[in-house]
TORZA-633194 format. One line per 8 residues: number of its first residue (from 1); their letters; for each residue x, y, z negated of C-alpha. Coordinates in nm, 2 decimals. Each point is the difference from the previous one (the first is absolute). Layout:
<nodes>
NUM> a> X/Y/Z  ...
</nodes>
This chain:
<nodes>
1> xxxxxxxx> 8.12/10.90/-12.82  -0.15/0.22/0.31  -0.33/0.17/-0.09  -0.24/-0.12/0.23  -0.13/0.19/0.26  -0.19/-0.12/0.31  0.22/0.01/0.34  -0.14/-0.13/0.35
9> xxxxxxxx> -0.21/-0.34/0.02  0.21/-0.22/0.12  -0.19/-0.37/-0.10  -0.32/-0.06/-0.09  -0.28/-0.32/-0.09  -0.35/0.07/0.00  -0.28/-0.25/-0.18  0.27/-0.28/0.05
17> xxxxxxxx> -0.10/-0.33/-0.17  0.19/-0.34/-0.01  -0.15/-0.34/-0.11  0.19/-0.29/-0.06  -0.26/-0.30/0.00  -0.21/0.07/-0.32  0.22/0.30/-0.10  -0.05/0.35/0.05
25> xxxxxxxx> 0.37/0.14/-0.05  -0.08/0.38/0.17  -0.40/0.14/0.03  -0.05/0.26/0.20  0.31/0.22/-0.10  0.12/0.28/0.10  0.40/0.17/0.05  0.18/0.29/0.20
33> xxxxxxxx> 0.36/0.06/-0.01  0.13/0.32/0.08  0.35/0.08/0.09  0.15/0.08/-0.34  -0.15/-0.26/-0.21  0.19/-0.21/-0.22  -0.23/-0.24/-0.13  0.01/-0.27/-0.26
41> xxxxxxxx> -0.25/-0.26/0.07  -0.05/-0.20/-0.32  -0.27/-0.27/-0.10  -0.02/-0.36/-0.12  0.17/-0.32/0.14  -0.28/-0.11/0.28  -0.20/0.39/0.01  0.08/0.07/0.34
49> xxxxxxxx> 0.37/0.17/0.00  0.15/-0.20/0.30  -0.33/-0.05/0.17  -0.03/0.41/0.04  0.33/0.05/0.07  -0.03/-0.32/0.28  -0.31/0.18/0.15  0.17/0.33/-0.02
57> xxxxxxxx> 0.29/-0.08/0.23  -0.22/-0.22/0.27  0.10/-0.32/-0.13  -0.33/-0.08/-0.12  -0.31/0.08/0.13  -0.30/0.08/-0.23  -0.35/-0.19/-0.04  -0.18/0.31/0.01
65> xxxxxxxx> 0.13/0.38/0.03  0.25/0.14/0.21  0.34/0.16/0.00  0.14/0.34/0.18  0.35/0.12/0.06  0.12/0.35/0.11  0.15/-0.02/0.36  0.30/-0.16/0.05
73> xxxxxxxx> 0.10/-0.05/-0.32  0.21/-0.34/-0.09  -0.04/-0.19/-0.34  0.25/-0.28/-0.18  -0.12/-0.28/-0.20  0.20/-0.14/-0.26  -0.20/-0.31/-0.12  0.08/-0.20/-0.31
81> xxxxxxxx> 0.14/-0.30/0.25  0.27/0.07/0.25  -0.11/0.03/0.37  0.33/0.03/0.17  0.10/-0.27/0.22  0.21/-0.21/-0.19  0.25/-0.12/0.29  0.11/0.35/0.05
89> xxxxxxxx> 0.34/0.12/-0.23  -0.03/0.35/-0.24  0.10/0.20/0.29  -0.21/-0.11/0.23  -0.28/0.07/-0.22  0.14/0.34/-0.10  0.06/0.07/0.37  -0.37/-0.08/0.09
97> xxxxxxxx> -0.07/0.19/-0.26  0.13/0.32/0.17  -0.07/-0.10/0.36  -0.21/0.30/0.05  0.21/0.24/-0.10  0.26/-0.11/0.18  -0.22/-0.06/0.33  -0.05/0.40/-0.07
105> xxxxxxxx> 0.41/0.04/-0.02  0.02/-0.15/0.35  -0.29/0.16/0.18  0.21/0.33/-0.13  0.32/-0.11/0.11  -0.12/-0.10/0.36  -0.18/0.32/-0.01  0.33/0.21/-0.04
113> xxxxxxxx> 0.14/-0.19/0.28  -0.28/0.05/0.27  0.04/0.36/-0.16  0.36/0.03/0.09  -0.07/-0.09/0.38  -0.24/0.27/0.07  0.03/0.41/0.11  -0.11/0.21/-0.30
121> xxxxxxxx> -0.25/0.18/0.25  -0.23/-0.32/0.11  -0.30/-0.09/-0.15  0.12/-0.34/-0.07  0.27/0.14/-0.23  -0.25/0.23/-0.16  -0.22/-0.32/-0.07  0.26/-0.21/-0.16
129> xxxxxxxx> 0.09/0.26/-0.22  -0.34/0.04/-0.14  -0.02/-0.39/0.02  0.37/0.03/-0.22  -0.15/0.23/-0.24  -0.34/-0.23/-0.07  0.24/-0.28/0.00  0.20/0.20/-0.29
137> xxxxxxxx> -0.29/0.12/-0.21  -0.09/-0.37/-0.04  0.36/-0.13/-0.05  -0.02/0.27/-0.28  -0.30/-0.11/-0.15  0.06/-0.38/-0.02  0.35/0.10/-0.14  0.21/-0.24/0.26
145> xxxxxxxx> 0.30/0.20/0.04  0.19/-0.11/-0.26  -0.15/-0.42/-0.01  0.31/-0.17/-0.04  0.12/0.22/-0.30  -0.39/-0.05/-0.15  -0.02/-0.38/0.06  0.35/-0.02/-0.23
153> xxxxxxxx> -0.17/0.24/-0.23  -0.29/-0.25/-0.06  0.19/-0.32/-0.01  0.23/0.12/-0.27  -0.31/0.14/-0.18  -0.19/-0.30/-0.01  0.29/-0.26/-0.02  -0.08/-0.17/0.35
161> xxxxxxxx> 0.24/-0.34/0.04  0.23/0.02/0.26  -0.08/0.14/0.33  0.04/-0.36/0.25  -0.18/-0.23/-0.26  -0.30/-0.18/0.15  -0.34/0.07/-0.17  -0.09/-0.34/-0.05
169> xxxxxxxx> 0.32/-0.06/-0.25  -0.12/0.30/-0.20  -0.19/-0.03/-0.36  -0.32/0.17/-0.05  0.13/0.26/-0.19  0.25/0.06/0.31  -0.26/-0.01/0.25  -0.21/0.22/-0.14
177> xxxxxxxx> 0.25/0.29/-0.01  0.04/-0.03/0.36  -0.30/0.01/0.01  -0.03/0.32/-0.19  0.27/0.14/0.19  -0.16/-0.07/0.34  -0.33/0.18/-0.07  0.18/0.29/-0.16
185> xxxxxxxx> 0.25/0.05/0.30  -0.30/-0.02/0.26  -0.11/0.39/-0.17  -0.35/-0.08/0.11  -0.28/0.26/-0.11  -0.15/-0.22/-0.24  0.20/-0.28/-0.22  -0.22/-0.24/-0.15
193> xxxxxxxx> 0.19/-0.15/-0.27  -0.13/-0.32/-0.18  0.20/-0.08/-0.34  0.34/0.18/0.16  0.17/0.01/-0.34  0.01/-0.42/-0.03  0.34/-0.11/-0.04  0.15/0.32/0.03
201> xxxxxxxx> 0.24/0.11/-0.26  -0.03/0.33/-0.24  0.28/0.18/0.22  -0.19/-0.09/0.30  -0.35/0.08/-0.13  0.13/0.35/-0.10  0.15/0.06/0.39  -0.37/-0.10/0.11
209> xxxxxxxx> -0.12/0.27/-0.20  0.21/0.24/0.13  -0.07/-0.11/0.38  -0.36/0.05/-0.04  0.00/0.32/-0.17  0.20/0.16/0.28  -0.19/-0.23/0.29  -0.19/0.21/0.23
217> xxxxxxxx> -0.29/-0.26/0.07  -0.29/-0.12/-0.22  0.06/-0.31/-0.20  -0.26/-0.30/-0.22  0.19/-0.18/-0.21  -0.11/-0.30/-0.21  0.20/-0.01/-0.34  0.03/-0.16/-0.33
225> xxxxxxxx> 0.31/0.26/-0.07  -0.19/0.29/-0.22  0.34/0.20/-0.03  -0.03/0.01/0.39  -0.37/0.10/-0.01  0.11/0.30/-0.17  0.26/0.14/0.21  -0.10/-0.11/0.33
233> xxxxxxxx> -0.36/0.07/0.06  -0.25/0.28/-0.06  -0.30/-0.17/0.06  -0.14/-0.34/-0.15  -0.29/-0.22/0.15  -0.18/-0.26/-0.17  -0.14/-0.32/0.11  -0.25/-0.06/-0.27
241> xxxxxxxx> -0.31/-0.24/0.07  0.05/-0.03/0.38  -0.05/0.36/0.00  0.29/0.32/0.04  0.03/0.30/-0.30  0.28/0.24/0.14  0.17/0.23/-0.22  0.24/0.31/0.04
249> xxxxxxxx> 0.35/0.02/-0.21  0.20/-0.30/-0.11  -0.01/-0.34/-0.22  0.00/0.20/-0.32  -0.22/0.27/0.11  -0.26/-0.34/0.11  0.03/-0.15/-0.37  -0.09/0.33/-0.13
257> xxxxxxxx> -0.30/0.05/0.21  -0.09/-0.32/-0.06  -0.04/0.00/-0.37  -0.18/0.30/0.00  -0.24/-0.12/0.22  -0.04/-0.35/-0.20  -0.04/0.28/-0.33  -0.28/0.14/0.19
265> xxxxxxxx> -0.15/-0.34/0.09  0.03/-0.14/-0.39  -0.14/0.40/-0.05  -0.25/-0.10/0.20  -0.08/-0.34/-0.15  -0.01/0.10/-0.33  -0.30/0.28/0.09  -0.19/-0.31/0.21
273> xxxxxxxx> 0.05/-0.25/-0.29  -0.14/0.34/-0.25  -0.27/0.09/0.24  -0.14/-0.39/0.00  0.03/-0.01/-0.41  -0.19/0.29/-0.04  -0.32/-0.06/0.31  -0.01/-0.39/-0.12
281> xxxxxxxx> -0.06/0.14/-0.33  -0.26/0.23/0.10  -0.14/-0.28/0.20  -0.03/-0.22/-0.28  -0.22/0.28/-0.21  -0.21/0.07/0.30  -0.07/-0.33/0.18  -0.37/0.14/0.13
289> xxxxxxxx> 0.09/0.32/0.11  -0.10/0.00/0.37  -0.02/0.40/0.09  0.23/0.10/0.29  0.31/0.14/-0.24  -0.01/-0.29/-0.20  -0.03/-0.22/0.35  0.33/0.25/0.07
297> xxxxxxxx> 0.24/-0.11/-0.31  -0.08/-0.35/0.06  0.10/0.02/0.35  0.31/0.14/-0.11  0.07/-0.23/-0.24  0.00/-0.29/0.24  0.16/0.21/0.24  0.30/0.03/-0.25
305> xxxxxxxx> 0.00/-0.34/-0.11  0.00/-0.12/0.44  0.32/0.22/0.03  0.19/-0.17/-0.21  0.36/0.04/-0.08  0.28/0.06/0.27  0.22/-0.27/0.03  0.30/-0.06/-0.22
313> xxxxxxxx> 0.31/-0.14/0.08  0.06/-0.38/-0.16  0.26/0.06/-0.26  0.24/-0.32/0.10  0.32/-0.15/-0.17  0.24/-0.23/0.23  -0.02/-0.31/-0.25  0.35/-0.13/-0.08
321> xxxxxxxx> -0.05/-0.34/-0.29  0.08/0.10/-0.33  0.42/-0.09/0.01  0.20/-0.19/-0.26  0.18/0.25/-0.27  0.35/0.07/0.15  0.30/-0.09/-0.24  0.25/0.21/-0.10
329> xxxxxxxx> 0.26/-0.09/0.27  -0.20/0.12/0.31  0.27/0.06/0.26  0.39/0.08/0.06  0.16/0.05/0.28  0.41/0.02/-0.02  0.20/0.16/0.23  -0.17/-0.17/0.28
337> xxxxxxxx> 0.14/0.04/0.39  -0.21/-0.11/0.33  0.02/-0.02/0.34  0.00/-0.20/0.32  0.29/-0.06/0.22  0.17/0.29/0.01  -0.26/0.27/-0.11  0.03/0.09/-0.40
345> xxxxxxxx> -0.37/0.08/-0.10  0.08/0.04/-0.40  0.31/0.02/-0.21  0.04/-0.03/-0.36  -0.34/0.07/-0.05  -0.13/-0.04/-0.37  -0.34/0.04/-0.16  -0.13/-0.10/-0.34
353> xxxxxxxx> -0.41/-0.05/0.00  -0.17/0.10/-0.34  -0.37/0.02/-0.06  -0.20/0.20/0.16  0.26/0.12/0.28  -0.18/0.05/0.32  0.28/0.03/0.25  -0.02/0.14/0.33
361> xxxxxxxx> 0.24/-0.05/0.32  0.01/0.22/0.27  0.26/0.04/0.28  0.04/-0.08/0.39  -0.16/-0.28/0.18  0.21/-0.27/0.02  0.25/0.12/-0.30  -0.06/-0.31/-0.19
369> xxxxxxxx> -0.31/0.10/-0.24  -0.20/-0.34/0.07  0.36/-0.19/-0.05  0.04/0.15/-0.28  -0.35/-0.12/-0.15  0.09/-0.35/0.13  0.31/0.00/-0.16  -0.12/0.17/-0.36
377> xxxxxxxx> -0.30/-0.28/0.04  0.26/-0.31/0.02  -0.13/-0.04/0.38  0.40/0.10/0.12  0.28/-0.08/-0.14  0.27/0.32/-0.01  0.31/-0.04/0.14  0.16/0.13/-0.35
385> xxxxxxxx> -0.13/0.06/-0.35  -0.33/-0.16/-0.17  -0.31/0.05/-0.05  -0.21/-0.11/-0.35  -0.37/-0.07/-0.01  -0.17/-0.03/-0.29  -0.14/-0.28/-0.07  -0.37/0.08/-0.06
393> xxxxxxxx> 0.05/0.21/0.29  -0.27/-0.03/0.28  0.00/0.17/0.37  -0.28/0.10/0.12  0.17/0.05/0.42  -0.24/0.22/0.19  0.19/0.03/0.32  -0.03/0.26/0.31
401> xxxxxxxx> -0.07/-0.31/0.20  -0.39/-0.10/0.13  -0.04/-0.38/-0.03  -0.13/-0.13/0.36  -0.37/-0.05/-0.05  -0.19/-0.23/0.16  -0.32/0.21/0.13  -0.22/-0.28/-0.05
409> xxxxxxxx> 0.07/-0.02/-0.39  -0.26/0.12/-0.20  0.19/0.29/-0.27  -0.07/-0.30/-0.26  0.22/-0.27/0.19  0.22/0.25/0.05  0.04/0.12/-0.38  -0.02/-0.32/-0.16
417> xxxxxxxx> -0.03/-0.28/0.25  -0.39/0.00/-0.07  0.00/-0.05/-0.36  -0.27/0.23/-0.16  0.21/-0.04/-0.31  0.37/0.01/-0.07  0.21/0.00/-0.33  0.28/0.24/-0.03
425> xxxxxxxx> 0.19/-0.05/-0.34  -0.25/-0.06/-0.28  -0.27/0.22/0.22  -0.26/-0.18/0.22  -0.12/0.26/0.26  -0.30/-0.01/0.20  0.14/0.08/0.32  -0.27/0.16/0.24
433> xxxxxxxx> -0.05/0.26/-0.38  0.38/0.05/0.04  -0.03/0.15/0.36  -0.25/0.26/-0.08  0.26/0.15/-0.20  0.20/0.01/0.31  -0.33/0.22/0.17  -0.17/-0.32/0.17
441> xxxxxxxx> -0.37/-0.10/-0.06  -0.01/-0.34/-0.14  -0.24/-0.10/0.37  0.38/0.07/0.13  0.16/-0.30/-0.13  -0.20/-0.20/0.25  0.12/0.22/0.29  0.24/-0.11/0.22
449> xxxxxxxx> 0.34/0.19/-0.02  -0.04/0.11/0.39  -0.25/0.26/-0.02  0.22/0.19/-0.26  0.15/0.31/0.03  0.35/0.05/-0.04  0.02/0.19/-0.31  -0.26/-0.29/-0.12
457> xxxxxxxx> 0.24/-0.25/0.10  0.29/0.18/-0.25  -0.25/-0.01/-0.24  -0.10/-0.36/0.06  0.36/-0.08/0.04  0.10/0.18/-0.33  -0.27/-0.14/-0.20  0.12/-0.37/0.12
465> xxxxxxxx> 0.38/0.10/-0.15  -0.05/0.18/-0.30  -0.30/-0.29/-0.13  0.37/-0.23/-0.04  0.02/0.23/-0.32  0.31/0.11/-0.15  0.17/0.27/-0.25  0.26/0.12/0.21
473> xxxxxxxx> -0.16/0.22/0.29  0.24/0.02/0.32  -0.19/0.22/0.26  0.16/0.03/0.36  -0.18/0.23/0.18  -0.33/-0.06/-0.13  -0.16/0.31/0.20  0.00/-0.15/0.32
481> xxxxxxxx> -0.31/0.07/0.11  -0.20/0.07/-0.28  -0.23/0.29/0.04  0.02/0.31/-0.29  -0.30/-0.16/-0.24  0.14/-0.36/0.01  0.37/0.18/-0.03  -0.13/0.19/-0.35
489> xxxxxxxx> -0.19/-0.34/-0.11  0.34/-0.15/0.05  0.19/0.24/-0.19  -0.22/-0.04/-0.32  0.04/-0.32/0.00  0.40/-0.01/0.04  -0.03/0.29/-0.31  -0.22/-0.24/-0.21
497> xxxxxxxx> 0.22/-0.24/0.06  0.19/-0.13/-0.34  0.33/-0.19/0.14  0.29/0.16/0.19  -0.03/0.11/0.42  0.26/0.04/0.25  -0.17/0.19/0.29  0.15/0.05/0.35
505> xxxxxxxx> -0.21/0.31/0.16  0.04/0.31/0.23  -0.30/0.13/-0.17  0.12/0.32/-0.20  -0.33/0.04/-0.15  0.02/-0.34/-0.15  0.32/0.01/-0.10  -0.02/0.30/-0.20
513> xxxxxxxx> -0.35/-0.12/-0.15  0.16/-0.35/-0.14  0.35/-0.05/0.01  0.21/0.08/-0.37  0.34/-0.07/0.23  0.11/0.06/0.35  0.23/-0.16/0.16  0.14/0.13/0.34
521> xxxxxxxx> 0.20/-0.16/0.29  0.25/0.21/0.14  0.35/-0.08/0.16  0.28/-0.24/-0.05  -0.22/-0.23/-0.17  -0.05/0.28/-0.28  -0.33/-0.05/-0.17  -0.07/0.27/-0.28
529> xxxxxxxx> -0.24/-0.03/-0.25  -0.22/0.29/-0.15  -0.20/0.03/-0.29  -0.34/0.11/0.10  -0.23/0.04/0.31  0.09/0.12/0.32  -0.02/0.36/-0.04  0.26/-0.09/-0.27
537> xxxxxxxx> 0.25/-0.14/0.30  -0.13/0.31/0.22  0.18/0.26/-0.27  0.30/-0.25/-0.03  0.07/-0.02/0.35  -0.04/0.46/0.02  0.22/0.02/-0.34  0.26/-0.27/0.15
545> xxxxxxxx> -0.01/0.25/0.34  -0.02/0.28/-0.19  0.37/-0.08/-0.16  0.17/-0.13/0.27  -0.15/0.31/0.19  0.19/0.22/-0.31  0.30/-0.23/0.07  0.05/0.11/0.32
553> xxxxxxxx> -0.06/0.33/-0.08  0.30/0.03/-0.21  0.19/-0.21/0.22  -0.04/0.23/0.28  0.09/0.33/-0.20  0.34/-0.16/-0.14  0.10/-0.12/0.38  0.29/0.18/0.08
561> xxxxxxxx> 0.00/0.24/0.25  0.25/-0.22/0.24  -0.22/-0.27/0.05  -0.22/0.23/0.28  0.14/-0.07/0.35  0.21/0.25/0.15  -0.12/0.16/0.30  0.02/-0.17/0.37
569> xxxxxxxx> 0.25/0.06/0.21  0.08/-0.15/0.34  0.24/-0.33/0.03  0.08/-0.23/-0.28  0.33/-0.03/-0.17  0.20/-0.37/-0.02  -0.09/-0.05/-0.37  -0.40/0.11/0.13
577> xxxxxxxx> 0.02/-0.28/0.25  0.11/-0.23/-0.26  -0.30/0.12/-0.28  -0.26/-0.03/0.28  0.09/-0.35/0.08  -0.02/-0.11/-0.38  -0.31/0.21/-0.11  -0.23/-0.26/0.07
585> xxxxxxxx> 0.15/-0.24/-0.21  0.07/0.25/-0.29  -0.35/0.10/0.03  -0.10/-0.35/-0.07  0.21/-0.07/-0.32  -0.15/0.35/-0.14  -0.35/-0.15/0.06  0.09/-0.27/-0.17
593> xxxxxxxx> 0.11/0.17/-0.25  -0.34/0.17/-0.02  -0.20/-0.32/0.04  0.17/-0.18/-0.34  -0.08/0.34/-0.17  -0.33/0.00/0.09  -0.06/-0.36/-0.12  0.13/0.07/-0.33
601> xxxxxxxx> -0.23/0.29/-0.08  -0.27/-0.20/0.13  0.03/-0.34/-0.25  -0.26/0.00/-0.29  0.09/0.19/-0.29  0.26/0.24/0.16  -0.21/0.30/-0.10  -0.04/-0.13/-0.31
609> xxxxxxxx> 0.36/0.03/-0.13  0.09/0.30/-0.14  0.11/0.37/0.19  0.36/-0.05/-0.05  0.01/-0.36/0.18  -0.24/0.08/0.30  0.11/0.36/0.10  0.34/-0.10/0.10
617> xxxxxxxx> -0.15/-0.28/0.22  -0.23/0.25/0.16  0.30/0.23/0.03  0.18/-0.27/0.17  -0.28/-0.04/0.28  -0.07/0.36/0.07  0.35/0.00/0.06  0.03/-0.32/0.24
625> xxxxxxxx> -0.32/0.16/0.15  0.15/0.35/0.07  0.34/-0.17/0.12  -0.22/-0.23/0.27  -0.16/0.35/0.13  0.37/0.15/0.03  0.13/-0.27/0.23  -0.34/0.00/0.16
633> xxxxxxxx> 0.09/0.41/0.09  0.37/-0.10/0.05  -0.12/-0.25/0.27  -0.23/0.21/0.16  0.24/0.31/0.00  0.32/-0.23/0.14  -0.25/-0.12/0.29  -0.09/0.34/0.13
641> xxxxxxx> 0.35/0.11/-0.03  0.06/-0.29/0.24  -0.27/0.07/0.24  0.04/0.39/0.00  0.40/-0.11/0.13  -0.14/-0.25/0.24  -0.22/0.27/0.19
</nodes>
């Protein structure tokens, strides 16, 4: 985390407020960004996140207020929906993206050619090389030299799909990493970044981290992801009440600030609440006095009591119907594979549910997690093995999908088709009482679905789901959109929770607070489980690197002396000619070699057998891996002895 420290303004809203009908979502607020700021915008689903950021960037204008920019400077949107047109391919997009820079590349190259065709001693020549110098100091600072090798960069970072797919045969999870990708590569001065971490996986997440710790503009960024709070901001802003609280350091430095300023307030309360006991006291001894102190301590005391308390935060529990005991068979999976066409998602996978086990899955988009969910639910049938439910065993299926809503439902037609009551299991629940444990008023019930925001329509849309009741939680990216209080209401309730969970998240903070297992996509259709959270996968992962690191160590201080290339020297001999045009294909078998290797280290439970079995497998690998480098050199070396006898 950066300690903050005030660069040049570069944004700014003054008294900006927004109304929307009845609603006052910002009054009169106030923000500047400066050029180093990192900020965390947090506040509830419906406060005002995307509003501000909306009339930040232009895209909205305010009822009232007004907004100021620093000359010239250039500011990217990322919104929650995908504006790119969707008849353009990922290229395209990508290539739009960077339009400007490369408009900059051109302007310089047709610069060095009028350059070229003038005397050295004319002013013309003297102006174009200042104009060549402007023209280089800008190329510089948008970073455009080196744009093809930085759009690759960011496509492998964030997973893109292939580069000549059309963006209208993209998921939502796909489109939105273009998306992501597009504002980043446009280096504006400003990124506004609305919920950038949605659907993007924990490798990804950590490579956005990085990117904006090293970028050189300022940067908002609306997140649910408190691990990324952390490491990539040094400033947090509140929307709280249609009104802005900003505060210097981090999320954790915020949390700390903030309970020392609700000790102060409860501080604060208890002295009011002392001060009223002891004047209405008084006031009950002396009801005629009437001389100007007396007149005093009753004016205080109604004072006090007018004040009142400050206001408190509802405590709220997501409700979730009391579920039917689970049996003692919960669920078995054996040795199940999975896949589509040609495309092996899972192999062999096994997993034996007891109670209490809170599972989370992590891995790549598109690796198979929700197929695996489907398949462990009885939803997909695998292409080998079985899978055993219980049979007391209920799902309670809280997918990552949002049901279409029609905007003139009312949340009650929408939850339960109108009914004010509804009977889940033995329960009958009162339905408009159920959503206020889901944070909406019970007046809401009657509103129609169309005037929510979206974090209230996850919440509208999870309260719908998990009211089918159930004792067998499976979560698929449940924090979607959900803003940092409805995301801890969520996680209490999940921990409260007596059956067995199977949660699919990139949410490391959840993860660690309540999974018991891990279990972790990674390649060949290898899935390996972990006991504990994810920080417990995090040290698996380091000690698994850590021994292959030690592997190759040893490997490369036993490698015989011979296996170093000898020096170059001009013209090839017959049986050279004869190596260089087989290389390739021995290079190919050694990488396949490598590949197998790799696989075996990587199936569940490899690490788990003892020294003696896994050390000579490891052995093995270092050993394919430092032969592949050899013929790499050999290749290389044979080549320039070529071209050095050519010249």
């Amino acid at each position: 985390m950066t300690t903050y420290t005030p660069g040049k303004a570069l944004l700014s809203a003054q008294g900006v407020s927004k109304h929307f009908g009845a609603q006052t979502v910002l009054d009169d607020v106030s923000i500047t960004i400066h050029e180093n700021d990192r900020i965390g915008l947090i506040g509830r689903n419906g406060s005002g996140k995307s509003t501000l950021l909306r009339v930040l960037s232009g895209h909205m204008n305010p009822d009232g207020g007004f907004t100021t920019r620093a000359q010239g400077v250039r500011i990217a949107l990322l919104e929650q929906q995908c504006t790119l047109p969707r008849e353009q391919t990922v290229a395209a997009a990508l290539e739009a993206a960077t339009a400007s820079q490369r408009a900059m590349i051109e302007e310089m190259r047709v610069l060095h050619e009028q350059l070229a065709h003038t005397s050295g001693a004319c002013w013309e020549h003297k102006a174009l090389h200042k104009e060549c110098e402007t023209m280089q100091r800008r190329i510089d600072a948008a970073g455009a030299w080196d744009l093809d090798v930085e759009v690759k960069q960011i496509a492998d970072a964030l997973r893109l799909p292939a580069l000549d797919k059309q963006l209208s045969a993209l998921s939502g999870g796909e489109l939105r990493r273009v998306d992501l990708a597009a504002k980043l590569l446009e280096h504006p001065d400003v990124l506004l970044l609305d919920e950038p971490t949605n659907h993007i996986d924990t490798d990804s997440v950590a490579w956005i981290e990085r990117f904006l710790t090293g970028y050189a503009g300022a940067c908002i960024l609306v997140t649910h992801d408190r691990y990324f709070l952390d490491r990539a901001t040094n400033r947090i802003v509140e929307i709280n009440n249609s009104n802005i609280y900003s505060y210097p350091g981090n999320y954790a430095q915020f949390l700390e600030y903030k309970a020392a300023v609700e000790d102060v307030q409860a501080r604060t309360e208890a002295n009011r609440q002392a001060l009223i006991k002891r004047e209405l006291a008084w006031y009950k001894r002396s009801p005629k006095a009437r001389g100007s102190k007396a007149k005093a301590r009753i004016d205080r005391l109604f004072q006090a009591q007018e004040q009142g308390p400050p206001p408190a935060d509802k405590n709220f529990a997501f409700a979730i119907p009391e579920p039917e005991r689970l049996g003692k068979d919960i669920l078995e999976a054996r040795q199940i594979t999975h896949g589509y066409a040609d495309r092996l998602l899972f192999e062999r996978f096994s997993l034996f549910m007891q109670k209490g086990m809170r599972v989370g899955i992590v891995g790549p988009n598109g690796c198979g997690k929700s197929t695996l969910l489907r398949v462990l639910m009885g939803r997909e049938t695998p292409r080998s093995g079985e899978v055993l439910i219980g049979q007391s065993t209920r799902f309670l299926y809280v997918d990552q999908t949002l049901a279409d809503m029609d905007p003139e439902l009312t949340v009650l037609d929408f939850v339960s088709d109108g009914q004010r009551h509804v009977d889940v299991g033995k329960q009958r629940i009162h339905v408009p009482s159920y959503l206020e444990s889901f944070l909406f008023d019970k007046s809401c019930a009657d509103m129609p679905v169309g005037r929510l925001s979206g974090g209230e329509r996850r919440r509208v849309d999870l309260a719908k789901k998990l009211l089918r009741g159930g004792n067998f939680l499976v979560l698929d990216e449940p924090t979607n959109d959900l803003d940092l209080f409805t995301l801890r209401v969520l996680e209490e309730t999940v921990a409260a929770f007596s059956g067995c969970a199977l949660i699919v998240s990139h949410d490391r903070y959840l993860l660690n607070r309540l999974c018991t297992h891990i279990l972790a996509f990674e390649e060949h259709g290898v899935v390996t489980q972990i006991a504990g959270n994810f920080n417990d996968y995090v040290r698996y992962c380091e000690r698994r690197e850590e021994q292959a690191k030690e592997v190759r160590r040893e490997a490369r201080r036993h490698a015989p002396a011979s296996s170093q290339p000898p020096r170059a020297r001009p013209g090839l001999t017959y049986d050279e000619k004869r190596e260089l045009a087989s290389i390739e294909e021995v290079i190919q078998r050694a990488e396949t070699r490598v590949a197998e290797l790799e696989a075996t280290i990587t199936a569940p439970g490899f690490y788990e057998q003892p020294h003696t079995e896994t050390r000579p497998v490891l052995a093995d690998l270092e050993e394919a891996r430092s032969e592949v480098e050899a013929l790499y050199e050999r290749w290389q070396f044979l080549e320039e002895k070529r071209d050095a006898a050519a010249k």
